[in-house]
C-alpha positions as CSV (number, residue, x, y, z in Angstrom):
1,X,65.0,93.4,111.8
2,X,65.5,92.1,108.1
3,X,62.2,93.5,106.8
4,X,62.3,96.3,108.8
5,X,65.3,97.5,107.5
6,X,64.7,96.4,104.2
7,X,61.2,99.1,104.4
8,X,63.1,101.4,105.4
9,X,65.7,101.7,102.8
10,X,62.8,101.1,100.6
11,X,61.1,104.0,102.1
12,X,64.3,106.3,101.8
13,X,64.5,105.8,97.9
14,X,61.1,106.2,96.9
15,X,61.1,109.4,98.9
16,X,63.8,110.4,96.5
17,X,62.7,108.9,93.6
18,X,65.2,106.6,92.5
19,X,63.6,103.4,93.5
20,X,63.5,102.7,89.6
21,X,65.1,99.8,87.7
22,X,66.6,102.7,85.5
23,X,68.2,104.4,87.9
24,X,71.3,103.7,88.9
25,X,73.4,104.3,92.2
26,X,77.1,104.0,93.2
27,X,77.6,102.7,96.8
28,X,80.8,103.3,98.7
29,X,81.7,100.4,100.5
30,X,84.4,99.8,102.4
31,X,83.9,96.2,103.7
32,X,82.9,97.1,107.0
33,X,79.8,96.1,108.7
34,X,77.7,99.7,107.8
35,X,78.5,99.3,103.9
36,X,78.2,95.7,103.7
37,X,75.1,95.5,105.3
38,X,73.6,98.6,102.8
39,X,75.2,97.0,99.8
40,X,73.0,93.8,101.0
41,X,70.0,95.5,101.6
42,X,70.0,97.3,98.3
43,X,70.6,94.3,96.3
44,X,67.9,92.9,97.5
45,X,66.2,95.6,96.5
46,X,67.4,95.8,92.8
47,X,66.1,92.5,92.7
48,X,62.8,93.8,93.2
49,X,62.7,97.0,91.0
50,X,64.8,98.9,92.5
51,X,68.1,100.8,91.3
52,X,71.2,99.1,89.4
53,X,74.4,99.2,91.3
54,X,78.2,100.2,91.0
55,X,80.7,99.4,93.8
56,X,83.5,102.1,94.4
57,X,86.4,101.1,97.0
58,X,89.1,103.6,97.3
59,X,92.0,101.6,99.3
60,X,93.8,104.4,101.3
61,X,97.4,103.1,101.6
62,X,97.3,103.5,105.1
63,X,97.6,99.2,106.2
64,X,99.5,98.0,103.4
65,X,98.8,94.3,102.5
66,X,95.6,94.3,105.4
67,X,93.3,96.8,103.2
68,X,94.4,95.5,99.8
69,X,92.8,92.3,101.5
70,X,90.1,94.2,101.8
71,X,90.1,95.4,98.5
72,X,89.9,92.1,97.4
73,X,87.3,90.9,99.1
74,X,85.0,94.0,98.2
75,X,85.5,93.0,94.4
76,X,85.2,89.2,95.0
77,X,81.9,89.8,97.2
78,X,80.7,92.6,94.4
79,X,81.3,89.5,91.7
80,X,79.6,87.0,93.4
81,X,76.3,89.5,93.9
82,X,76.7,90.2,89.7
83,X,77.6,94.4,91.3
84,X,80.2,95.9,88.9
85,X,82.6,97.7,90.7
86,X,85.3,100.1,90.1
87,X,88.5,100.2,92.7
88,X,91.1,102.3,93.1
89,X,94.3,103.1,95.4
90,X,95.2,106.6,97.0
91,X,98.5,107.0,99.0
92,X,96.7,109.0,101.4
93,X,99.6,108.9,103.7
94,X,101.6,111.0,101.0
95,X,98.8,113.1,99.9
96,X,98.2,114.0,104.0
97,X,102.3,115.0,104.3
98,X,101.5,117.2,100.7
99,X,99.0,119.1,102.5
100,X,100.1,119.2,106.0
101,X,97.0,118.3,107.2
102,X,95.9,115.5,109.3
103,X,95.3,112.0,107.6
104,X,91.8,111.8,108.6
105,X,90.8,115.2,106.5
106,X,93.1,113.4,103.7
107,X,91.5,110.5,103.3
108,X,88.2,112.0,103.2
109,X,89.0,114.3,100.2
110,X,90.4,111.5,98.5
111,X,87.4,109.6,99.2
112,X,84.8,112.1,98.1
113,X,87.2,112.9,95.1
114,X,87.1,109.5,94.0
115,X,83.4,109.5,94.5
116,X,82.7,111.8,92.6
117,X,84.7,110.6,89.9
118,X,83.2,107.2,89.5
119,X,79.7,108.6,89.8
120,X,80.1,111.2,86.6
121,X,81.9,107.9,84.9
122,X,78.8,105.9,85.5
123,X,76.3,108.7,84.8
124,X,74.8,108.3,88.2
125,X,71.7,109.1,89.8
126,X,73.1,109.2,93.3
127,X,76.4,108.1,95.2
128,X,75.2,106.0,98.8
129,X,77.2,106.1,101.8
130,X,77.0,104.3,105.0
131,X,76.6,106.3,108.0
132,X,74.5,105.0,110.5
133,X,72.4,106.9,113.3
134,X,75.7,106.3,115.9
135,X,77.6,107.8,113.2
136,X,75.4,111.3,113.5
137,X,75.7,111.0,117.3
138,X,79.6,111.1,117.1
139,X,79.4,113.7,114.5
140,X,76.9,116.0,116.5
141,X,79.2,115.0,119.9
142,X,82.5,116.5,117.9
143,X,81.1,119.4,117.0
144,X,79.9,120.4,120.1
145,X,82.9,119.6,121.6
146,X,84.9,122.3,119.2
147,X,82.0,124.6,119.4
148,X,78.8,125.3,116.9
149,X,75.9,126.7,116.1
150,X,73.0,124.7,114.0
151,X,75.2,124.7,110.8
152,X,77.6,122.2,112.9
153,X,75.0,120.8,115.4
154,X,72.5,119.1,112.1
155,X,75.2,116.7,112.0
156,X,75.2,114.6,108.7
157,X,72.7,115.0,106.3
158,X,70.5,112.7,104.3
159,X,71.1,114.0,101.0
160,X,73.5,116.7,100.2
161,X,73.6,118.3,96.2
162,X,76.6,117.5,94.6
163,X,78.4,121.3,94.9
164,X,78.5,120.7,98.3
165,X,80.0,117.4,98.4
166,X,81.7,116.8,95.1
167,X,83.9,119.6,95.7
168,X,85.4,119.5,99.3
169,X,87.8,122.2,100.0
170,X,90.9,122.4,102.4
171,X,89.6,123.4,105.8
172,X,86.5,122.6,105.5
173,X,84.7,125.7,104.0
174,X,81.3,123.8,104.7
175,X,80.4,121.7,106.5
176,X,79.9,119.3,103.9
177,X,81.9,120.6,101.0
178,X,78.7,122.9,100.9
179,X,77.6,125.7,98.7
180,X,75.0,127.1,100.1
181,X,73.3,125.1,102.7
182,X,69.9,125.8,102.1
183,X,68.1,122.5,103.4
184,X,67.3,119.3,102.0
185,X,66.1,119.3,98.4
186,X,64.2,116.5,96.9
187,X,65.6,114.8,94.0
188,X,65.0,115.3,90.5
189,X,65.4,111.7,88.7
190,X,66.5,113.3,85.8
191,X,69.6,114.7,87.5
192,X,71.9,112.2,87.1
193,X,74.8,114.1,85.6
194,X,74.9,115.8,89.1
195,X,74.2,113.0,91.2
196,X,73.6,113.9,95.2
197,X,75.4,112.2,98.2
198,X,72.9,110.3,99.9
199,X,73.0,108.4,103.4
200,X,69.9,105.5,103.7
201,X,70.8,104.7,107.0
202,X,71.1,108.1,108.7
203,X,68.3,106.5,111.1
204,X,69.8,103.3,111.6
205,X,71.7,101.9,114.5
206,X,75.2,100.4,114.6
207,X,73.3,97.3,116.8
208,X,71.2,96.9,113.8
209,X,73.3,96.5,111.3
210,X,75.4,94.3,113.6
211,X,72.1,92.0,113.9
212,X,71.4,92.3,110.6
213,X,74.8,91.4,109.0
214,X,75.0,88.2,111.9
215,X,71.5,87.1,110.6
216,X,72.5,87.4,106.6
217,X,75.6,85.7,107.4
218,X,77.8,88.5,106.2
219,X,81.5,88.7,106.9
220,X,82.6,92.1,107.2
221,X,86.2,93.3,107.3
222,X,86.9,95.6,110.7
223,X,89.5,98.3,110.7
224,X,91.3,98.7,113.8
225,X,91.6,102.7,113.4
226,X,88.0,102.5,114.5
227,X,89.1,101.8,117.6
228,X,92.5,103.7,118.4
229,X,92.0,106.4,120.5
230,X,94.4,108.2,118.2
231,X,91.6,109.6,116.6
232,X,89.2,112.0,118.5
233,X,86.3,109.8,116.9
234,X,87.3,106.7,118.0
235,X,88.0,108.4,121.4
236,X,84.0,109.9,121.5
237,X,82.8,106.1,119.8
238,X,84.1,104.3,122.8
239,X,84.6,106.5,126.0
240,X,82.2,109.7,125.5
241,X,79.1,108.2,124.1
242,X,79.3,105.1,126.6
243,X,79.8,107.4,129.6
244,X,76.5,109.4,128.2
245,X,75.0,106.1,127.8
246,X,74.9,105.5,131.4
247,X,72.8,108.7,132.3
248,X,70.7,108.0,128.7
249,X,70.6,105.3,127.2
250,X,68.9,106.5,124.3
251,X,71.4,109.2,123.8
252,X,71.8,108.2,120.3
253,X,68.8,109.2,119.3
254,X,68.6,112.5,121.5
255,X,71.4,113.3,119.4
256,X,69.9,112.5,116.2
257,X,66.6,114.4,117.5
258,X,68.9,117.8,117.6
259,X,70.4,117.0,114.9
260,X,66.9,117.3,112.7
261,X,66.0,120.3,114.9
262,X,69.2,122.3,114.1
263,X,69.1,121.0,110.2
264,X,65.2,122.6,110.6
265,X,66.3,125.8,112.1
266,X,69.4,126.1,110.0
267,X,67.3,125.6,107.1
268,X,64.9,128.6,108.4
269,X,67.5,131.3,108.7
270,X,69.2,130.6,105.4
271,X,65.7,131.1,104.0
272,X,65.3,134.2,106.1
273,X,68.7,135.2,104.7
274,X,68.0,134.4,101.2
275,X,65.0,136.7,101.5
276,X,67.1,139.3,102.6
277,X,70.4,138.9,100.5
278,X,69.5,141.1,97.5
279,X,68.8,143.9,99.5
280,X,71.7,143.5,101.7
281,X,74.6,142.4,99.1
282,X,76.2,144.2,95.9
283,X,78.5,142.5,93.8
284,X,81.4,144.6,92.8
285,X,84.6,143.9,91.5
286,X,86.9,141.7,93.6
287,X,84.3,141.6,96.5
288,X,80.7,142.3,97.7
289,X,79.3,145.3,99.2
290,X,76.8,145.3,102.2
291,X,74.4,148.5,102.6
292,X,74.6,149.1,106.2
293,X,71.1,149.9,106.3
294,X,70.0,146.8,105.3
295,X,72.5,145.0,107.9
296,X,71.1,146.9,110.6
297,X,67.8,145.7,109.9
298,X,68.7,141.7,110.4
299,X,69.1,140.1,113.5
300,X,72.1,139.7,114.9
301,X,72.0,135.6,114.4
302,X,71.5,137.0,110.5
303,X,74.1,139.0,110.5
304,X,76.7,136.2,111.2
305,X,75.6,133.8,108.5
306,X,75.7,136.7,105.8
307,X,79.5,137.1,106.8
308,X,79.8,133.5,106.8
309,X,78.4,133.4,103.4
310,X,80.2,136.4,102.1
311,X,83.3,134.5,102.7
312,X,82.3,131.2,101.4
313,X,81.0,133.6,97.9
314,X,84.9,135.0,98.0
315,X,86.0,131.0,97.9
316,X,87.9,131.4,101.1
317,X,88.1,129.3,103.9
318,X,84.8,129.1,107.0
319,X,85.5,131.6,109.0
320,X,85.7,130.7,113.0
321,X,83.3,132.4,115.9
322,X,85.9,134.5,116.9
323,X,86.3,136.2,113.2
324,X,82.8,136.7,113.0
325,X,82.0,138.0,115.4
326,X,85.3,140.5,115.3
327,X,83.7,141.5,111.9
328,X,80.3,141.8,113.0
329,X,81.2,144.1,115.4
330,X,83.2,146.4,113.3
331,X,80.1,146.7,111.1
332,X,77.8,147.6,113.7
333,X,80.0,150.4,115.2
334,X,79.4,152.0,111.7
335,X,82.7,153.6,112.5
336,X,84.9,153.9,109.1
337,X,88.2,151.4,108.9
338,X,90.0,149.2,107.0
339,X,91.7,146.1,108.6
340,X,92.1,142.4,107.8
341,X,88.6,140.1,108.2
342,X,90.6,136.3,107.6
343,X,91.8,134.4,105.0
344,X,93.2,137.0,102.8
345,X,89.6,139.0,103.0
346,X,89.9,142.8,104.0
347,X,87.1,144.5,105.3
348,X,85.9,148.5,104.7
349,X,83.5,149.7,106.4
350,X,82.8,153.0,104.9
351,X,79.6,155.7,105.6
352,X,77.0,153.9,104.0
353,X,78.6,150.3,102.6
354,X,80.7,148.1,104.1
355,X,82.9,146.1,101.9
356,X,84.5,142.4,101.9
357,X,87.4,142.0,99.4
358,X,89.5,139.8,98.5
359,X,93.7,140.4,98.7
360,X,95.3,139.6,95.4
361,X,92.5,138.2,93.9
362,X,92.1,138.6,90.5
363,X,89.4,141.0,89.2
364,X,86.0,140.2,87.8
365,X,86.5,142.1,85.5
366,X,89.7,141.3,84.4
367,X,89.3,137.6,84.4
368,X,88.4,135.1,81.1
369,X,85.8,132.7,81.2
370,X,85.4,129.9,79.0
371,X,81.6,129.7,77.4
372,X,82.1,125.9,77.1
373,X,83.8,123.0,78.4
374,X,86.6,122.1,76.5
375,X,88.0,124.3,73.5
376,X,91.2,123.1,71.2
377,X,93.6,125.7,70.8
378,X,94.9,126.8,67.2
379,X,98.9,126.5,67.4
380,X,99.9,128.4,65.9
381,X,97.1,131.1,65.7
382,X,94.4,132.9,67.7
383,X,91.3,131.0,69.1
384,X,88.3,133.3,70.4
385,X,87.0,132.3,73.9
386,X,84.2,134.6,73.7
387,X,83.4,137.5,76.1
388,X,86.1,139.4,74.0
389,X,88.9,137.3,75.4
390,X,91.4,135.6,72.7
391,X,93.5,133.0,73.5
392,X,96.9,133.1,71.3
393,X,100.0,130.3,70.1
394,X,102.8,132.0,68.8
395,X,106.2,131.0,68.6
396,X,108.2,134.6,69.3
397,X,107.8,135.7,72.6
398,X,105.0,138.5,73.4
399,X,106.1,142.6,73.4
400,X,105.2,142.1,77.1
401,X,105.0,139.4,79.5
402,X,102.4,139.0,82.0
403,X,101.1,136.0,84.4
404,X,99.0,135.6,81.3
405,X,101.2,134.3,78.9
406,X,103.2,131.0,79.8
407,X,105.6,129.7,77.8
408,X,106.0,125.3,77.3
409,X,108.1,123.1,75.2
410,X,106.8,123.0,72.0
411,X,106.8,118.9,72.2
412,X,103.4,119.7,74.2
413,X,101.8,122.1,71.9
414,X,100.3,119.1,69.6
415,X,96.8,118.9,71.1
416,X,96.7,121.8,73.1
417,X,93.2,122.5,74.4
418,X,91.6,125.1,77.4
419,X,88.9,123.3,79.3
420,X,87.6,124.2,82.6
421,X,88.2,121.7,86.2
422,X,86.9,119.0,86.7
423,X,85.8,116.7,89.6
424,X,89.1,115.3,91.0
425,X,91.6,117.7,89.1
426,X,95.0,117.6,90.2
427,X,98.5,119.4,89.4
428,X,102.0,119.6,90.3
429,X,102.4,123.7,90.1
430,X,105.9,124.6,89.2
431,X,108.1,125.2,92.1
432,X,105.9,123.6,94.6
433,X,105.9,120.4,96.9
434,X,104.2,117.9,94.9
435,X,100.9,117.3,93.6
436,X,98.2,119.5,94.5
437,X,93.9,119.6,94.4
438,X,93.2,122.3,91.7
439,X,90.5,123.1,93.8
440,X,93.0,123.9,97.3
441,X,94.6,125.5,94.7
442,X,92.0,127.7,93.8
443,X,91.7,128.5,97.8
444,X,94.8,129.6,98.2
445,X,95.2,131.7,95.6
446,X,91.2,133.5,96.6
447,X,90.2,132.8,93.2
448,X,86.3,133.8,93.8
449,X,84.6,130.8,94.1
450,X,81.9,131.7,91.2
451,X,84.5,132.1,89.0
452,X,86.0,129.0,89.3
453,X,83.9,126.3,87.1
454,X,84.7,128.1,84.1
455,X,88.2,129.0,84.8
456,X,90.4,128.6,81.3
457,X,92.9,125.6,82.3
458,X,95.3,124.6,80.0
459,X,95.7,121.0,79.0
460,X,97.7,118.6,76.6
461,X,96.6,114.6,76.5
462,X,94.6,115.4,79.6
463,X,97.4,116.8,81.9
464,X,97.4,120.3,83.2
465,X,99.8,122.2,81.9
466,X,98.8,125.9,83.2
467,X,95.9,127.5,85.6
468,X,95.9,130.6,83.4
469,X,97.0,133.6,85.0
470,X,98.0,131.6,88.0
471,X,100.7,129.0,87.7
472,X,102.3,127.1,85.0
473,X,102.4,123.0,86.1
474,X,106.1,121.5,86.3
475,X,105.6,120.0,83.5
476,X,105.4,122.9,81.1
477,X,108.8,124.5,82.6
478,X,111.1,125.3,80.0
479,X,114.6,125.5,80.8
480,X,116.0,128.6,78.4
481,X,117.1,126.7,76.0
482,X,114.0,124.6,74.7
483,X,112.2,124.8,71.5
484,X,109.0,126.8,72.9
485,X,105.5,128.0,72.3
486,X,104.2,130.8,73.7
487,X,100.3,131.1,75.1
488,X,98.8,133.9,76.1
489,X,95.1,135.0,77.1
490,X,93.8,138.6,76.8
491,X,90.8,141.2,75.5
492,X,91.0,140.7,71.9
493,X,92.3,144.7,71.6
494,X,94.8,144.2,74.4
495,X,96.4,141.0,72.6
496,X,97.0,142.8,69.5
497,X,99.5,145.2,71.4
498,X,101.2,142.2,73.7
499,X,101.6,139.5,70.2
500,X,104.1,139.6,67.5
């Protein structure tokens, strides 16, 4: 069992090329059999030139002093192996009430966040985690259950690209935080500013790694939410797949087998729709246009991922079955109308075109992009962005306001830079509930999702002070009375009519 599972983590990383002294990987454990047993396996593989190591443990806040024992002992055991390790704490209780979502989904997205964070601090060439082969099962199992095609159906993947799992949005645009789910890629080892998610044990059983940490003489912590039927997968970990069990006992990996077939065919039709996208799809302003020729010509399984991946281009939450297939069925009538798709996207199907747009959204056209990643802002004075937009500091307040200018106390206009997000980027927007995910943030307010990574944020001593053109943070409220500067971001010829 040792050696076998040893060959094939072995196996995995030389597959992906990082089984390299040089290369270096974060793990994610959380003390618990899966990750303790993976953390073991791959030390013993550093030892005989394989990757470096770097422990992340993100305690959730959910079992108070129990998982800060935990905590501890994932930094005493990452000492005693010479691992360096980086640990944090998330009050995902709070963060879940913020959101209004369930803790489950709150956890994960501070998990990932934190992830991904560690990973770009370490330069890594890959973050591991430990899902096992039962894990796919229950994943596969849930999916079903709620209903899915092959996009839910291939289950967990073995290596997913960083923009589709560094960058997780509210309700669950992906299923993987994913862009655009085109199938497996193999590695490049020089990518390690963008390091993948990957899983080494996707084909490895929960009894395995039971035998394996009982034979290694590992001491793994066990959370009891695993098994409280509170959670829907704790309910399909200990009733579902035992009752399947009894009519297969190799269900497991039956459900793994369809798992790699719907990953295959999944793979297949995004290819098929790739092939087919630039004669389908026209950019314009604030949306996309599909030529109803062209949509007439795809099959009808087609036609529902390119309105799925219209929606994901918009940045707006996955649409369900029932939206698609209410859309794809006003497009093929070809009769002309206007009415709401989901998520704030309106769809027009006209004569020829049929459009997807997003409400309120701001226009291409209309919206800056920063040409690098962090610029410091003259105060006061005028500080080209390029593109033709100009970013201004002034003290008197512009001829006329917009959602483009802000106004902040001057006490924060020492240092005053525009960046754009980064992994993990979080603000309290003025007049809200509490802290938020720029990224949600983004969501909600259908900010295209291709013109987010270069979105102009403003920032002083690394806090967010204002998503330009959006909201101002709390923090950069002014009460009437303050000492102020006024920002403001424009076409260079537009700014010289707003500015004093």
């Amino acid at each position: 069992m040792d050696d076998s599972l040893l060959t094939r983590v072995h196996r995995f990383l030389t597959t992906q090329g990082l089984f390299r002294p040089d290369a270096l990987l974060v793990v994610a454990v959380s003390g618990g059999p899966d990750s303790l047993c993976l953390l073991h396996i791959l030390a013993a593989l550093t030892r005989s030139g394989g990757p470096q190591l770097h422990v992340a443990h993100l305690d959730h806040g959910f079992r108070g002093a129990q998982s800060a024992a935990e905590a501890r002992a994932v930094a005493d055991t990452a000492a005693a192996w010479a691992i360096p390790a980086t640990l944090s704490y998330a009050d995902v209780p709070a963060l879940a009430r913020a959101s209004g979502g369930g803790s489950q989904a709150a956890a994960r997205r501070a998990r990932y966040a934190f992830f991904s964070e560690v990973a770009r601090a370490v330069a890594a060439h890959a973050v591991a985690v430990a899902h096992t082969a039962d894990d796919q099962a229950e994943t596969v199992l849930l999916h079903a259950l709620r209903g899915a095609g092959p996009a839910g159906l291939r289950g967990m993947r073995p290596v997913v690209a960083w923009d589709e799992w560094a960058f997780q949005e509210v309700g669950g645009r992906r299923q993987e935080a994913g862009g655009g789910g085109r199938g497996e890629r193999l590695l490049s080892p020089a990518s390690c500013l963008l390091p993948p998610l990957i899983r080494p044990l996707l084909e490895t059983t929960r009894a395995e790694i039971m035998a394996y940490c009982a034979q290694n003489h590992l001491a793994p912590a066990e959370d009891p939410s695993n098994s409280s039927p509170r959670y829907a997968r704790s309910r399909v970990r200990h009733q579902l797949l035992p009752a399947l069990a009894a009519h297969n006992p190799q269900v497991v990996a039956a459900l793994g087998r369809t798992a790699q077939i719907c990953a295959d065919d999944y793979a297949f039709m995004q290819a098929a729709l790739d092939a087919a996208w630039p004669a389908l799809v026209v950019e314009v302003s604030g949306g996309l246009e599909l030529g109803l020729e062209a949509w007439q010509n795809l099959h009808p399984a087609l036609r529902r991922y390119a309105l799925r991946r219209a929606a994901a281009h918009l940045g707006t939450a996955e649409l369900s079955f029932a939206q698609v297939e209410a859309g794809r069925a006003a497009i093929d009538s070809r009769r002309k109308g206007r009415g709401s798709l989901a998520h704030g996207l309106l769809l027009d199907v006209g004569s020829t075109h049929a459009s997807i747009r997003t409400l309120g959204a701001p226009e291409s056209t209309e919206s800056p992009q920063l040409a690098t990643d962090t610029l410091l802002i003259t105060t006061p004075g005028r500080t080209p962005l390029g593109g033709g937009w100009v970013c201004i500091a002034q003290r008197e307040p512009p001829a006329k306001t917009s959602p483009w200018w802000v106004a902040i106390p001057a006490e924060l206009a020492r240092g005053l830079a525009l960046r754009v997000r980064r992994p993990g980027d979080r603000f309290r927007p003025a007049g809200g509930r509490g802290g938020r995910r720029l990224q949600d943030f983004f969501v909600d307010r259908k900010v295209p999702q291709r013109l987010r990574d270069a979105w102009p944020i403003l920032v002083a001593d690394g806090e967010i002070l204002w998503v330009a053109g959006l909201r101002a943070a709390e923090r950069a409220c002014i009460s009437g009375t303050e000492d102020v500067f006024w920002i403001g971001i424009g076409r260079e010829e537009e700014q010289q009519d707003h500015a004093h």
